[in-house]
N, C-alpha and C positions, 0 to 999 in steps of 0.2 A: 806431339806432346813434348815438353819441352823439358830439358835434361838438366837437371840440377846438381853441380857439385859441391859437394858436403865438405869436402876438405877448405874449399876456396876461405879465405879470409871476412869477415865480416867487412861491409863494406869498400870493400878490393873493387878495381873496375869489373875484374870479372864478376864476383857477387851481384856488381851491383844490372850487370847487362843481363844475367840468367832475369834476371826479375823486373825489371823495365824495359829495358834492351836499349842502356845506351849508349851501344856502339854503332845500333842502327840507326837512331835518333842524329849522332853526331853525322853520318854518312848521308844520309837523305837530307838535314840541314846546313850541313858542311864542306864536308872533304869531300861529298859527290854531287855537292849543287854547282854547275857549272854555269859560265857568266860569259857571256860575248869578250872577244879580243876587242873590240873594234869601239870601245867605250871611252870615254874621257874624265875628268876629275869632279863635272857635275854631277855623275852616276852617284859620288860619293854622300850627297846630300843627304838622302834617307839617314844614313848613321850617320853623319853631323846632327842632322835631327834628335835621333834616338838619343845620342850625347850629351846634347843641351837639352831633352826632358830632362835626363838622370841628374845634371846640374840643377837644375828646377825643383826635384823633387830634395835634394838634400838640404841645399840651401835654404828649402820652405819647411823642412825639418826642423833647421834649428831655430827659425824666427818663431815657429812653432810655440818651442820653448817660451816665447818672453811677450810675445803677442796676447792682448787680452779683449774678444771680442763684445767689447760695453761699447756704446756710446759715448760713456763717457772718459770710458778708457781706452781707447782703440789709439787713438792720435798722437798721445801722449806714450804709451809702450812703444809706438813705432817710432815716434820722431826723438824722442828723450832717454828713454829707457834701452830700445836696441841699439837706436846710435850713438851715446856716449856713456853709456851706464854699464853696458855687457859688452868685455873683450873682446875685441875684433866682428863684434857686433855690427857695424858699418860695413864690413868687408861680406858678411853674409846679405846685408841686404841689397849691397849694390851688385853682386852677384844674382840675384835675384832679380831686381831690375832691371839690370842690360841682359839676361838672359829670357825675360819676359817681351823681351823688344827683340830682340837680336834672331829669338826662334822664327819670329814671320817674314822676319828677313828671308830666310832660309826656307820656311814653307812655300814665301814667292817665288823665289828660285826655283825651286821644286815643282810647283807647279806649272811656270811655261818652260821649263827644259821640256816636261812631260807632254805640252801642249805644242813646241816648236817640233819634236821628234815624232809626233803621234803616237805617244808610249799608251794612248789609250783605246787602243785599233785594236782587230783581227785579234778576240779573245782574254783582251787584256781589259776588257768595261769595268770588270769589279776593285780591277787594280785602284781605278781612276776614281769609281766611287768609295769606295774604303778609303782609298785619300781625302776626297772632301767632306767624309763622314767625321774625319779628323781635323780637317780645317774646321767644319763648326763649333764640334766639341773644344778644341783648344780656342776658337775665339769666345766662346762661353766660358771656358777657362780663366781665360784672360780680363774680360768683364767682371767675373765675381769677386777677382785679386783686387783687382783696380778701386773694388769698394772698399775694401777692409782698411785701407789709409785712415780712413775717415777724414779726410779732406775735402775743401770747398767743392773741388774737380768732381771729386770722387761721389760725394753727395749729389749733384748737379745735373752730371754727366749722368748717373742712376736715375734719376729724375727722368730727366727727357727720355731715355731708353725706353725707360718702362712704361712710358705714358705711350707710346707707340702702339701699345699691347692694346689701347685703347679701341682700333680698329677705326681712327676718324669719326665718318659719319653712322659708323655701326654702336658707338658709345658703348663698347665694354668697359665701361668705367671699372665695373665687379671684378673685372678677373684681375687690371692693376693692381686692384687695390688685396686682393688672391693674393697674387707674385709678392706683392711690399709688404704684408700681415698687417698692413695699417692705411691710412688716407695716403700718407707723406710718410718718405724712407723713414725709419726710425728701427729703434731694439730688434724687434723682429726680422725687417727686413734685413739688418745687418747679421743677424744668428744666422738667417736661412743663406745667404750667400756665402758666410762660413763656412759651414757644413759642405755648401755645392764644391767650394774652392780647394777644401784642405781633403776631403771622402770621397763624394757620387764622381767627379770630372776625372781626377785623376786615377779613379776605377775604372773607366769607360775609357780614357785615352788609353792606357793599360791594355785593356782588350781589344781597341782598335788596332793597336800597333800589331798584336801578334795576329791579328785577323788580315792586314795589310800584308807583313808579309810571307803569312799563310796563303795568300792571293798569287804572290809571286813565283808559288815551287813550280805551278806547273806548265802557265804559257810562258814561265822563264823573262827577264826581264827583256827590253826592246835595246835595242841598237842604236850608232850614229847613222847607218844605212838604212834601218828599217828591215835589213835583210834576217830572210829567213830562212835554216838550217836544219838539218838534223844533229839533234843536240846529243843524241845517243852516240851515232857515227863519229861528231866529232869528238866527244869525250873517249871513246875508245884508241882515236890517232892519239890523245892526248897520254894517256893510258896507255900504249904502246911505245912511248919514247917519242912518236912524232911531234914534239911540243910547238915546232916552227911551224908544220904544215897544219896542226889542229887550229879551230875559229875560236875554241873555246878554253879558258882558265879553269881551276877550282876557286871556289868563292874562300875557301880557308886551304892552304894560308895566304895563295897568291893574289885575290883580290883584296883579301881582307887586308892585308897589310897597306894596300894604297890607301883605302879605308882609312888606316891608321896616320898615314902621311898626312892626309889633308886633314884630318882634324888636328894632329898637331900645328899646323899652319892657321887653322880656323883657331883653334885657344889661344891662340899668340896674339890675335886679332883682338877676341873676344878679352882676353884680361888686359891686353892694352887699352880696352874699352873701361873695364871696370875700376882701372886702377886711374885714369887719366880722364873722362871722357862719361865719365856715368850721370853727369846731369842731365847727359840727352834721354836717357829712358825715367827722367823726374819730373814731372811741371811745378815750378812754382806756384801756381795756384795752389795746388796740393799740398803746398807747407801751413798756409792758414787752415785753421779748422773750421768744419762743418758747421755752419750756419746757414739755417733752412729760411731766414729773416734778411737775409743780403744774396742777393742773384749777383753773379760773375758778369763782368761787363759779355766776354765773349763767352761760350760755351763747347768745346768740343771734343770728341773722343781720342783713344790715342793714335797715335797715326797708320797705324796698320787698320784702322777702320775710318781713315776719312776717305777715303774713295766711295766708300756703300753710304757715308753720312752724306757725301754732296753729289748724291744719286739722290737721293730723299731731298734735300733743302731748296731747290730751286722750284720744285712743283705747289700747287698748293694741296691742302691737307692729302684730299684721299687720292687724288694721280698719284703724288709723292709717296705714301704709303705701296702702292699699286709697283711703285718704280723702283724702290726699297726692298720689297717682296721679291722683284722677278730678277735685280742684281743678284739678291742671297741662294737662288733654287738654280738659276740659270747655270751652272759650270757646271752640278748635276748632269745635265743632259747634252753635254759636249758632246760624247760617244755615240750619240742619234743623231745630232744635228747634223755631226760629219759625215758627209755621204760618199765622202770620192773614195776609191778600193783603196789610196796608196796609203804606206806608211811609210813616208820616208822624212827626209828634214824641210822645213817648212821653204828654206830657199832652191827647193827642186819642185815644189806643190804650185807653179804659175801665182795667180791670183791670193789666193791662202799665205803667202809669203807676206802682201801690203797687209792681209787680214791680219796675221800676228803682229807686225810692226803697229799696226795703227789702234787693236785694241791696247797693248804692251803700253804705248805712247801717252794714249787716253787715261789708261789709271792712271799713271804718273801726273797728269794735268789733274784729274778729277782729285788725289790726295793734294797737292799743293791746295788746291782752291777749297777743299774743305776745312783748311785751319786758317786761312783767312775771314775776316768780317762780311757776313754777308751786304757789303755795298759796292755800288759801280767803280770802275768796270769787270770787278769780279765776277759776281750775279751772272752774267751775261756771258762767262766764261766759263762759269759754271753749267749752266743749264743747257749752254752746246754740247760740252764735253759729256753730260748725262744724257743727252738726246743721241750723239754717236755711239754709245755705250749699246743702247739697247737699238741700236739700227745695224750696228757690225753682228748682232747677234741673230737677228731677222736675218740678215743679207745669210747666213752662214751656210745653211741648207742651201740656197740657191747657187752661191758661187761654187762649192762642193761639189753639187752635182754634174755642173758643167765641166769641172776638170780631167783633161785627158789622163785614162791609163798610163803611168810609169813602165 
């Protein structure tokens, strides 16, 4: 039973531990969560991540303010009204939009650090799923933002999306037409991406995050070795004064502060982005307005999704669909696919070393050739680069298995 003192000050840390207990909170998530030595400045990604949501979320705070989701007003609040009508207005949105681009930078990173190191091995599956639970949820994030311009792109690019939902030759025409509240985007469809964009996603990212790294207290994060420790033993050397001979840090304040290094290094990046450099996260397309009456000569998504767009385009309807499906679910099942016992860095894994280079390689070829027109000799560079896609992932299980014990 737990002991309560009456003199303590309202609200005082002690008040406040007798009755949450957050000294033990801070302990179990802090000052006694202990981190491999043996890590490098990729580690720090997760919270550059975290960083650039809470940029996200403020900055979508204040367009908030002046943003009015009409039809016929959406285009005009954004392009007029925030950026030359409300101070420094400009400066919120282009924060916004290099930080909307700039996060999957960063998710990429994140992802094959996780996949060169095998951070998603020996107990760590849920790590790796809670991550791409997060990568869908933030590319659906990202999609619902992408409409609210109401621009040509934005209009277009929705268009094509949603018609996907079609199913090809299965003709759910009904459930598009469900998702848009109408035949063709319009009113509705713009309110309900609203709502998903600025409420329901950035709920769900929210509990993702703390669910993610609630994943991570207890297999502890992975190594540049792969090596495994006792994490108690060595928090106790560390604990004892032995700091040189301990494997392990405390994650506050000593990891946390590299933490803090490198995102100050990443914001210096990042607003040299915003301040110089932010038309790269704008398409001009997207500066005319929505006309459902004029088709865009080209049509395509933003670039963190043309690799999965020219997985889809070179097939016809339902292979393509078929090939679009198994790009999106497939990193899911990384953690099964990989059969071999090691975890260690991919350039000690034999064969699994060309496998990360050559998938690695491939998205890069498959995003470039999705923002091009689909005609020769693209096409054809395309549909290779999507045919090695889903053949590195067949082969994956096989070459897996055959690798030698480390």
């Amino acid at each position: 039973m737990a002991h309560f003192d009456e003199n303590a000050r309202p609200f005082s840390n002690k008040w406040l531990d007798e009755r949450i207990g957050i000294n033990t909170l801070k302990r179990v998530l802090s000052t006694e969560y202990w981190i491999p030595k043996n890590i490098n400045f990729l580690w720090a990604m997760g919270m550059v991540l975290a960083a650039t949501f809470g940029m996200l979320l403020i900055s979508g705070i204040f367009l908030l303010m002046y943003y009015i989701p009409d039809t016929k007003q959406a285009f005009d609040s954004v392009n007029y009204t925030i950026m030359s009508q409300v101070g420094y207005g400009w400066l919120w949105r282009h924060i916004h939009g290099v930080g909307a681009s700039v996060v999957f930078l960063i998710i990429y990173i994140h992802m094959f650090t996780g996949i060169y190191y095998g951070s998603y091995k020996r107990g760590r599956e849920l790590i790796w799923l809670s991550g791409m639970l997060l990568f869908v949820v933030f590319s659906a994030e990202a999609f619902s933002g992408y409409m609210l311009p109401w621009g040509q792109m934005s209009y277009w690019a929705g268009m094509v999306i949603t018609n996907l939902f079609s199913g090809g030759s299965l003709h759910a025409n009904g459930l598009v037409e469900w998702i848009r509240g109408d035949y063709i985007p319009g009113q509705a469809y713009l309110g309900r991406f609203f709502m998903l964009h600025v409420l329901l996603l950035p709920l769900v990212i929210i509990g993702l995050i703390v669910f993610h790294f609630g994943t991570l207290r207890l297999p502890h994060v992975n190594n540049k070795d792969g090596e495994e420790f006792d994490f108690a033993a060595e928090a106790e050397k560390y604990k004892a004064g032995n700091k040189k001979e301990s494997k392990v840090i405390p994650f506050n304040p000593v990891f946390l502060s590299k933490d803090v290094f490198v995102m100050g290094i990443y914001f210096i990046f990042f607003f040299y982005l915003v301040f110089y450099h932010f038309e790269f996260a704008m398409d001009p397309v997207n500066f005319d307005p929505a006309n459902g009456l004029k088709t865009p000569t080209h049509i395509y998504p933003e670039w963190y999704f043309l690799w999965s767009y020219e997985i889809l385009r070179p097939f016809p309807t339902d292979p393509g669909l078929i090939a679009f499906a198994f790009a999106q679910v497939i990193f899911f099942a990384l953690p099964f696919l990989d059969r071999s016992p090691n975890v260690a860095p991919a350039n000690r894994r034999g064969i699994f070393k060309f496998w990360f280079w050559a998938l690695l390689v491939d998205m890069i070829i498959l995003t470039f050739m999705g923002k091009v027109p689909p005609v020769q000799p693209w096409s054809n560079i395309g549909l290779v680069a999507a045919v090695t896609f889903i053949a590195l992932w067949i082969l994956l299980p096989i070459i897996t298995k055959l690798e030698k014990k480390l």
